[in-house]
VOBA-1610 file (N, C-alpha, C; in pm, whole numbers, padded with zeros to 5 digits, always signed):
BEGIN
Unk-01713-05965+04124Unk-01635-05848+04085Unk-01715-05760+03989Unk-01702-05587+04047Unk-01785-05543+03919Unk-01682-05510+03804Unk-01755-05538+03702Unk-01673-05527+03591Unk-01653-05397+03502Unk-01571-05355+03593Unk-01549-05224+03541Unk-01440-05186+03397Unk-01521-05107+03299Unk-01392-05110+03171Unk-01240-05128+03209Unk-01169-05168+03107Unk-01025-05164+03118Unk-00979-05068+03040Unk-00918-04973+02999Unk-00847-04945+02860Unk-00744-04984+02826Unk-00676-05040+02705Unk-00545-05133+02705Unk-00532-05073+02565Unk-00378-04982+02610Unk-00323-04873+02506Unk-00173-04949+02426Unk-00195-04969+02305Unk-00111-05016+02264Unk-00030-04914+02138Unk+00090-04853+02106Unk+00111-04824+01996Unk+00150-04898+01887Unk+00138-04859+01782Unk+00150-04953+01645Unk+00248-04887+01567Unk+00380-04938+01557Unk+00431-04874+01420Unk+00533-04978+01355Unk+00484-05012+01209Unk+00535-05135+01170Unk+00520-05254+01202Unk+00399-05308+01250Unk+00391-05426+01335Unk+00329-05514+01293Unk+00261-05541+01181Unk+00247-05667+01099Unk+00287-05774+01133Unk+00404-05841+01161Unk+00421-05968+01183Unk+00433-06018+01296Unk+00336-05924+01395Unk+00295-05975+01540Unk+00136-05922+01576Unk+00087-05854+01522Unk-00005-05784+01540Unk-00124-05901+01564Unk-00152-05953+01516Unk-00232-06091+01457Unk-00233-06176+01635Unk-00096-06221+01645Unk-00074-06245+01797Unk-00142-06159+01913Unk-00094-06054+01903Unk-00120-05960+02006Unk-00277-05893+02049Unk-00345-05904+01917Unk-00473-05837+01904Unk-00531-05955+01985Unk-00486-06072+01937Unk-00576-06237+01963Unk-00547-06271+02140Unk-00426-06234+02170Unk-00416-06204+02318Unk-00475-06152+02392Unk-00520-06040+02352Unk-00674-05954+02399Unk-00765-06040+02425Unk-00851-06080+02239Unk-00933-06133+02280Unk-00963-06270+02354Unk-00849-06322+02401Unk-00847-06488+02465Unk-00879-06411+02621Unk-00859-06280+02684Unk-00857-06278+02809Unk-00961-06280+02888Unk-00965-06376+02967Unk-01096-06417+03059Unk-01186-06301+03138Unk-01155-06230+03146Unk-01224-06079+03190Unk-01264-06008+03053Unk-01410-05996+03008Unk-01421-05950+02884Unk-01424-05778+02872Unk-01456-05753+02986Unk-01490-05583+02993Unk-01376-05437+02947Unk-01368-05446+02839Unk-01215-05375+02825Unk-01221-05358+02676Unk-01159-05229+02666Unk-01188-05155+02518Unk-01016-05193+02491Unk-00954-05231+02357Unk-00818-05236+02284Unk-00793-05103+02221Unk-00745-04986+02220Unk-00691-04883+02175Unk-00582-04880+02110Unk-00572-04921+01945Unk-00477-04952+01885Unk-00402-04822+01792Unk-00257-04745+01856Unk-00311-04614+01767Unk-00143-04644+01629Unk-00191-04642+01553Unk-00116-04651+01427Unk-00011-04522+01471Unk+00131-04509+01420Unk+00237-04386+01425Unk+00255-04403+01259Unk+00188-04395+01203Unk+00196-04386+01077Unk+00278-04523+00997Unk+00221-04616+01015Unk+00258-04738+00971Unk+00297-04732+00838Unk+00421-04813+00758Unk+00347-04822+00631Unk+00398-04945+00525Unk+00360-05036+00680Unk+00292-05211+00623Unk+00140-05187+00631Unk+00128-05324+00662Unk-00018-05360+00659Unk-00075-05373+00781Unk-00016-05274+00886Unk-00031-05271+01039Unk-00238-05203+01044Unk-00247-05106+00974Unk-00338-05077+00988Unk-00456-05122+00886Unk-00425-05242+00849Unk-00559-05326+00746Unk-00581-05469+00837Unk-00450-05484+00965Unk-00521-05576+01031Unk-00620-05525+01144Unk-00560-05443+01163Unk-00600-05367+01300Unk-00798-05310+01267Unk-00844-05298+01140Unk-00918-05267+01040Unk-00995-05380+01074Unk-00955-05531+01053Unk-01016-05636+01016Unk-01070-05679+01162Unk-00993-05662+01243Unk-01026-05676+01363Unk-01103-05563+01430Unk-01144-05483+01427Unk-01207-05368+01440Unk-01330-05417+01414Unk-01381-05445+01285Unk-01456-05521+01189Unk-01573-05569+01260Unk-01484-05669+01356Unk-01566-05786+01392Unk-01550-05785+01555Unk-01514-05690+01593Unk-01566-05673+01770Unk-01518-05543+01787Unk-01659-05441+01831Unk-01640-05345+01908Unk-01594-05252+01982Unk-01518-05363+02066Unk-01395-05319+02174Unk-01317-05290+02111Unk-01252-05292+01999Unk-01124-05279+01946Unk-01157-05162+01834Unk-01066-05043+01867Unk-01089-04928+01825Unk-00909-04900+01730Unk-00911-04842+01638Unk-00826-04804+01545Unk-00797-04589+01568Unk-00669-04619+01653Unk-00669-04440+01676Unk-00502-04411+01558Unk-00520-04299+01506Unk-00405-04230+01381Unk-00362-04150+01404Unk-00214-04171+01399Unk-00147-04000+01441Unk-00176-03955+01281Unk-00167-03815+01258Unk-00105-03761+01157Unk+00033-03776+01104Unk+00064-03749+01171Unk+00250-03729+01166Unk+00325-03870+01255Unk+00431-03941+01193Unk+00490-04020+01305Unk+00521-03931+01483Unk+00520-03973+01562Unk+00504-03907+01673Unk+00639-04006+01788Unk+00644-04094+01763Unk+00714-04200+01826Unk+00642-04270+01978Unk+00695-04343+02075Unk+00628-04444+02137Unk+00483-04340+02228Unk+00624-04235+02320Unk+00535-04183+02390Unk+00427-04096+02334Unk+00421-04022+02257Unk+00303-03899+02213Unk+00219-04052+02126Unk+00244-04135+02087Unk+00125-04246+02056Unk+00057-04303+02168Unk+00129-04326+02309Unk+00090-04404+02403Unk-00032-04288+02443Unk+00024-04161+02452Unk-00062-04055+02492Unk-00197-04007+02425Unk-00162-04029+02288Unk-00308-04045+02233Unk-00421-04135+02295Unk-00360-04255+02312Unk-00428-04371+02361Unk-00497-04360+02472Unk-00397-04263+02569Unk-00429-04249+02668Unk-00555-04163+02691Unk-00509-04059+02650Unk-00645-03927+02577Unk-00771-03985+02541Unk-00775-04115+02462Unk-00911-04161+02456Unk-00975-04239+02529Unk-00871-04307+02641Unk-00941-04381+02721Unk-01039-04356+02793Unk-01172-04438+02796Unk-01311-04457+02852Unk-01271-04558+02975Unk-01165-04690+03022Unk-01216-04711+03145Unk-01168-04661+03256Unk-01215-04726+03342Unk-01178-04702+03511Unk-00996-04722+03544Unk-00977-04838+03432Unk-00863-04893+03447Unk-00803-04845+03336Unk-00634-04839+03339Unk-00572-04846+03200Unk-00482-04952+03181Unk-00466-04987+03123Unk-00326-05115+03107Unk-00215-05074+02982Unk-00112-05084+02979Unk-00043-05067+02795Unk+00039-05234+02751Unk+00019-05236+02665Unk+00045-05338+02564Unk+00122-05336+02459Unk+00261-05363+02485Unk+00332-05321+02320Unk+00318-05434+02253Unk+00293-05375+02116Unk+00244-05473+01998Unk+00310-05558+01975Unk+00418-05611+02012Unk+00465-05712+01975Unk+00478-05863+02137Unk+00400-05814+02236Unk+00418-05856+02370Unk+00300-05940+02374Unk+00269-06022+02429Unk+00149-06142+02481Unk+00141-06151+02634Unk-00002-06127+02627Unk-00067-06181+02773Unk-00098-06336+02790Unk-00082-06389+02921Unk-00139-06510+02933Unk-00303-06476+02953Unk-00389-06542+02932Unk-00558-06536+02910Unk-00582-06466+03080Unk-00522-06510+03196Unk-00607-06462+03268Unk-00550-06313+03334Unk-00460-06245+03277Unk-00392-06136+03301Unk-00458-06015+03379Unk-00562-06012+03273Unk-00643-05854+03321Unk-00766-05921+03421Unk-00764-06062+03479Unk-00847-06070+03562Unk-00804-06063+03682Unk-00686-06157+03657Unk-00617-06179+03795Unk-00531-06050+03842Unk-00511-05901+03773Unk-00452-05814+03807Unk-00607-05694+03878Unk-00680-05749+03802Unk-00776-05641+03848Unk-00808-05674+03947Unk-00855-05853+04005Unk-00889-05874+04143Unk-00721-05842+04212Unk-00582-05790+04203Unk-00522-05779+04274Unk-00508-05650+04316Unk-00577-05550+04254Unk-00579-05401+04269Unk-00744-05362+04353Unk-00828-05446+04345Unk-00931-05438+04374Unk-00869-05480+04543Unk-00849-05557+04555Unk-00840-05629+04705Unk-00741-05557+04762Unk-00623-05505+04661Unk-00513-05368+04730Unk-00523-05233+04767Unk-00627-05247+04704Unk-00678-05050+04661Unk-00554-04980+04578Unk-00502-05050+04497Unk-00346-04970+04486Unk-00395-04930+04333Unk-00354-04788+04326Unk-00309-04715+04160Unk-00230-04782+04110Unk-00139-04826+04142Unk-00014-04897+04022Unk+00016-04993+04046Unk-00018-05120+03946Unk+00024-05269+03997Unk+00122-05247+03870Unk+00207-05430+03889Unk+00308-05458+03808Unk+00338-05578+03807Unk+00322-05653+03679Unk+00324-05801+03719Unk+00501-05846+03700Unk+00528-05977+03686Unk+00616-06066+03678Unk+00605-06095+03545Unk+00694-06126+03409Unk+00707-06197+03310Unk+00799-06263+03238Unk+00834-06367+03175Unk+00869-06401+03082Unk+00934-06385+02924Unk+01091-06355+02931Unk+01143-06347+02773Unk+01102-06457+02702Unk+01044-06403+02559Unk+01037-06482+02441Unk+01099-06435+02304Unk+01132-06536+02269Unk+01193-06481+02103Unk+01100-06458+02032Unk+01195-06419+01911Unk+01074-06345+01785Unk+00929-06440+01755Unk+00928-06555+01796Unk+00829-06632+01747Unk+00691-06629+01900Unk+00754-06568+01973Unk+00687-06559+02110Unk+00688-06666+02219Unk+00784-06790+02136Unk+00799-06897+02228Unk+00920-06837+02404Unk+00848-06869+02488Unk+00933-06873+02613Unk+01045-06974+02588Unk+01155-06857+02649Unk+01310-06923+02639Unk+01344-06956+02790Unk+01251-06952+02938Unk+01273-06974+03008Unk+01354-06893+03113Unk+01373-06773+03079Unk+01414-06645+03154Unk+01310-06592+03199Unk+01316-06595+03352Unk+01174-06522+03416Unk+01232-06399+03509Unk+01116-06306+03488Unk+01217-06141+03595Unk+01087-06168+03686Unk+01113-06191+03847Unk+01036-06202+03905Unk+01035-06012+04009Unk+00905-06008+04050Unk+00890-05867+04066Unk+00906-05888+04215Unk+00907-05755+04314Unk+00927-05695+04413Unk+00770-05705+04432Unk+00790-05715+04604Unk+00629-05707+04639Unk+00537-05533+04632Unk+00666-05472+04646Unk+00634-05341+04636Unk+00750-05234+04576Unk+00749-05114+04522Unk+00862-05091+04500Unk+00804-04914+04528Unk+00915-04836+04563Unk+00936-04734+04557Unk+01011-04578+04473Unk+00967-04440+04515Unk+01070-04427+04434Unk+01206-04458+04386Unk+01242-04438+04485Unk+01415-04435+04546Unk+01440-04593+04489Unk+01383-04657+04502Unk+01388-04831+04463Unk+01411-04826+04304Unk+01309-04772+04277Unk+01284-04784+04086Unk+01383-04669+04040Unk+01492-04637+04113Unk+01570-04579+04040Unk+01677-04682+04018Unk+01698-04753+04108Unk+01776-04817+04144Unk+01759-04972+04041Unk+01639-04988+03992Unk+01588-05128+03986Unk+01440-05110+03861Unk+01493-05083+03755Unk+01389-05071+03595Unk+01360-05209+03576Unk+01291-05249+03705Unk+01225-05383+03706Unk+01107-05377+03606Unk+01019-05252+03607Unk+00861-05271+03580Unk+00883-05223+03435Unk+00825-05334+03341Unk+00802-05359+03230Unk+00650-05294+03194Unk+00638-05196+03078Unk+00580-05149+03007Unk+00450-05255+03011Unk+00463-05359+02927Unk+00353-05430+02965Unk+00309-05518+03054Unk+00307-05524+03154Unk+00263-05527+03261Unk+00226-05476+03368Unk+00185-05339+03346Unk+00133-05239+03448Unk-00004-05204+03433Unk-00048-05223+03532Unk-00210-05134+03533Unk-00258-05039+03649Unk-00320-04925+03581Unk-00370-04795+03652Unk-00491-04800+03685Unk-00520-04749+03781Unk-00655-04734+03860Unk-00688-04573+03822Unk-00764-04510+03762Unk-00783-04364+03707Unk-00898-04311+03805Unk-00939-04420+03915Unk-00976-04327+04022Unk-00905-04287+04111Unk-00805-04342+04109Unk-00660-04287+04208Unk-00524-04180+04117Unk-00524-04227+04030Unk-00461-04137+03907Unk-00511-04055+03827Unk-00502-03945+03795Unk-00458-03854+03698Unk-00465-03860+03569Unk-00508-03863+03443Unk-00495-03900+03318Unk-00336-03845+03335Unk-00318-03700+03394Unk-00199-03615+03336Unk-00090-03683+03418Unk-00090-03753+03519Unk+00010-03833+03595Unk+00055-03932+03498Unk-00042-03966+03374Unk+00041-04116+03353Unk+00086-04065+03204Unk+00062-03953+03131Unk+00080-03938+03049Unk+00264-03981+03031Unk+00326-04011+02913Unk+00427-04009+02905Unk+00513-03891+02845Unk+00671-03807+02870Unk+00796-03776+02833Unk+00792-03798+02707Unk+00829-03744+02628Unk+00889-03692+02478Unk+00980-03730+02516Unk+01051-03841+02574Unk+01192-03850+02597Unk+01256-04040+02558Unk+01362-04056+02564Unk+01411-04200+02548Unk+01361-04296+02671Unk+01341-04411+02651Unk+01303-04468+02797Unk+01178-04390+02886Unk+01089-04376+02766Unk+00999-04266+02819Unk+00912-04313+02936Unk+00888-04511+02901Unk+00816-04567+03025Unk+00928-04524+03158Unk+00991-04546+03146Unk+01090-04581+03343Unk+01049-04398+03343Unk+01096-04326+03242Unk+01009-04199+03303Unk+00919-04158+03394Unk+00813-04236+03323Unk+00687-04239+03375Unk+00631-04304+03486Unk+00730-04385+03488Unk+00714-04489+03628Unk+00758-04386+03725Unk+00863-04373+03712Unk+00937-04253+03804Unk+00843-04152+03842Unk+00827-04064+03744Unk+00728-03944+03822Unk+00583-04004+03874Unk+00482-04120+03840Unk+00393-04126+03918Unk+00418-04138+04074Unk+00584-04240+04104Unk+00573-04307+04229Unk+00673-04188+04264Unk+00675-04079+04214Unk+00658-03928+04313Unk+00561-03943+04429Unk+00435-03946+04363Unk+00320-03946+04379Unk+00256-04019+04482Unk+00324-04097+04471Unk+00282-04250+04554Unk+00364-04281+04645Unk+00289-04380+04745Unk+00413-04419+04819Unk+00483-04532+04763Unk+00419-04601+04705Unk+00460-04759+04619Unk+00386-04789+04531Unk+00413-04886+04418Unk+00345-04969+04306Unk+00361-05091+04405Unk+00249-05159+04359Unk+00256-05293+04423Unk+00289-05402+04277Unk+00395-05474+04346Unk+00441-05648+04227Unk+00309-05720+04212Unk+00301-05806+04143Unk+00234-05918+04151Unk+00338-06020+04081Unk+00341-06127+04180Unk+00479-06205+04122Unk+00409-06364+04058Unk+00301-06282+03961Unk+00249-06381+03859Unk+00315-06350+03758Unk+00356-06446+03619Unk+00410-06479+03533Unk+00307-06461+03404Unk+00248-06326+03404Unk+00130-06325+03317Unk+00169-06283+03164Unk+00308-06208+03144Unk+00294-06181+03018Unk+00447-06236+02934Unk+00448-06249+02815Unk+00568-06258+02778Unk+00629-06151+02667Unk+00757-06111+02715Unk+00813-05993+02681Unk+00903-06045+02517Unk+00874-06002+02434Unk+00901-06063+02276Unk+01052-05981+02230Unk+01148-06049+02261Unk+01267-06001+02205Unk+01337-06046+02100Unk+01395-06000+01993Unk+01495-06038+01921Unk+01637-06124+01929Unk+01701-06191+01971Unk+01810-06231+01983Unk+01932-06151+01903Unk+01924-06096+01776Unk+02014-06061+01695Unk+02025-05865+01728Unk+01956-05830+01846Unk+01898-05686+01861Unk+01977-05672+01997Unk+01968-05782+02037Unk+01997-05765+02249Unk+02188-05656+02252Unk+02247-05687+02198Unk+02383-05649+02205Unk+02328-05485+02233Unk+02314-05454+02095Unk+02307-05249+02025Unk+02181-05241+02175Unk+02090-05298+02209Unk+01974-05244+02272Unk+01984-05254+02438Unk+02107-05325+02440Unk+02160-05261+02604Unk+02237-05157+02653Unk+02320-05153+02487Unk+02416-05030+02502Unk+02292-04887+02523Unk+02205-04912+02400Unk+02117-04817+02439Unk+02054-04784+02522Unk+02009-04888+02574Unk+01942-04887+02760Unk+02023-04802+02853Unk+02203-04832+02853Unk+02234-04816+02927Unk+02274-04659+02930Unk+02290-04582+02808Unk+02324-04436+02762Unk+02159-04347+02772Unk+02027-04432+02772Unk+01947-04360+02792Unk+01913-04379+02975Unk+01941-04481+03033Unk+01895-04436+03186Unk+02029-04376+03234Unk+02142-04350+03182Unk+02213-04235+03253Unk+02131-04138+03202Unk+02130-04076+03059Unk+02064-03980+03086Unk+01958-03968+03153Unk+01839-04017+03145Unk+01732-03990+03252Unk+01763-03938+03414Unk+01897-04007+03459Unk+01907-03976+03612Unk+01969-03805+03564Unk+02055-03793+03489Unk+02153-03676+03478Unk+02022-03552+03434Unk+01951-03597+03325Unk+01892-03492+03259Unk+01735-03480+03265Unk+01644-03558+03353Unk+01524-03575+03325Unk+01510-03585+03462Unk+01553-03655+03596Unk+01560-03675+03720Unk+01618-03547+03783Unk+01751-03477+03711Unk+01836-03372+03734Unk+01900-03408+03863Unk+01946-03543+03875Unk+02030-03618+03971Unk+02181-03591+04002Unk+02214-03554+04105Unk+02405-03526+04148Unk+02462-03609+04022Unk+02585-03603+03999Unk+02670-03698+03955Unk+02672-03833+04024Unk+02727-03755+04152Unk+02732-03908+04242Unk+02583-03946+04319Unk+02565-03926+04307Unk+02367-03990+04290Unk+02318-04076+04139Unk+02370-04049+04061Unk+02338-04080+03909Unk+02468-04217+03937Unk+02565-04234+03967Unk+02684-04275+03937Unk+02632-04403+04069Unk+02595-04348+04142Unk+02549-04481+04287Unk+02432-04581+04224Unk+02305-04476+04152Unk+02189-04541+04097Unk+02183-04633+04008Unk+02322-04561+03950Unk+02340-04617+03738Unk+02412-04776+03805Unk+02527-04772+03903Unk+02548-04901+03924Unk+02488-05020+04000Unk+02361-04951+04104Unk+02268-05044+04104Unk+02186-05162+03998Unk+02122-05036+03885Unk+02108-05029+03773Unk+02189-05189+03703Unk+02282-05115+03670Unk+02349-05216+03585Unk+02333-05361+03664Unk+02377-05372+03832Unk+02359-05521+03854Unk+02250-05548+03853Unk+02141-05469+03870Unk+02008-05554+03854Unk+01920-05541+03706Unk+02007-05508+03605Unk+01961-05539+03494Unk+02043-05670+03491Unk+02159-05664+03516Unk+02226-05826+03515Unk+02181-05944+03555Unk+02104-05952+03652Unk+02048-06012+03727Unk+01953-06096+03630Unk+01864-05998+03551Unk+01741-06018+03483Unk+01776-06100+03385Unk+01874-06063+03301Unk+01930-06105+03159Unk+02023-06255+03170Unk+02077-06247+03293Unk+02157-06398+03262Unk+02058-06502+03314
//
């Protein structure tokens, strides 16, 4: 395989008591070729004295600063803006890869030819231990599908930027800015392809899940109503797909 860069865009805001994890997830991954793009939203722990220390002592790992807090997407977009590889991947700072993630996704895009993969992962609690809830992915998914089905998790996606656009993947100033973004590339596309490997684990709170579904569920109506500019009863058919197959995931 040639080893072509990765870029792996992560934003940072407040993240100290995972950061340490997450940076070290990087470096355990068996494919070494790949720059870490860590961009601070104006932290103000000690997010950016680890990110510093690690910088320090390998190369690949670059330290990018908003001025101003900016929130997920205009940070992801910075990240994006500086990316040098072929590939992009995103990484939220508080999420873990298993070691062979960015190998076994790149030989699955390599052998697909596909712009947008999407793996399979794993809920973990605050400590990152797996609680044994797995969301297994679709072999392929579409638009019309991913309205229906906010299967594809933020971290677990990777771009091919010889088939994409920097300006295709950029993200929405908006809530739920990833399913955004998912959305308008696979405009674009005919499909993202699954990979129904179990490569990353998704780091949740237990004491957060209640308030952060209600929110889920008031920001992908809006998205169909106000960002999609979807019928009522198009929004109202999608939103209850939606809901059973977020159900699906969670019990």
């Amino acid at each position: 395989m040639t080893e072509e860069l990765i870029s792996i865009v992560v934003p940072v805001y407040n993240a100290e008591k995972f950061l340490n994890d997450t940076i070290q997830t990087v470096l355990a991954q068996t494919y070494p070729n790949w720059e870490l793009l860590l961009v601070d939203d104006c932290s103000s722990d000690d997010s950016v004295s680890i990110i510093k220390k690690f910088a320090a002592n390998d190369d690949r790992i670059h330290l990018l600063r908003n001025e101003k807090n900016s929130g997920a997407a205009l940070t992801r977009n910075k990240g994006i803006e500086e990316a040098k590889g072929t590939y992009l991947c995103f990484l939220d700072a508080d999420d873990l890869w298993e070691k062979e993630k960015l190998e076994k996704q790149l030989k699955f895009m390599k052998e697909n030819h596909c712009a947008f993969s999407f793996t399979s992962y794993e809920f973990a609690d605050s400590n990152g231990i797996p609680n044994g809830k797995k969301v297994k992915v679709p072999r392929t998914i579409n638009y019309k599908q991913a309205l229906k089905n906010t299967t594809i998790f933020t971290s677990t996606v990777m771009f091919d930027l010889n088939k994409l656009a920097k300006e295709d993947i950029y993200m929405p100033d908006v809530k739920s800015e990833d399913t955004a973004t998912w959305w308008k590339i696979l405009k674009k596309l005919s499909y993202a392809y699954g990979i129904n490997n179990i490569v990353v684990l998704y780091r949740r709170s237990e004491n957060t899940l209640s308030s952060n579904k209600i929110k889920a569920l008031k920001r992908t109506w809006n998205l169909y109503r106000n960002v999609e500019e979807l019928t009522f009863l198009t929004s109202i058919y999608n939103f209850s797909w939606y809901c059973f197959n977020a159900l699906k995931r969670r019990v």
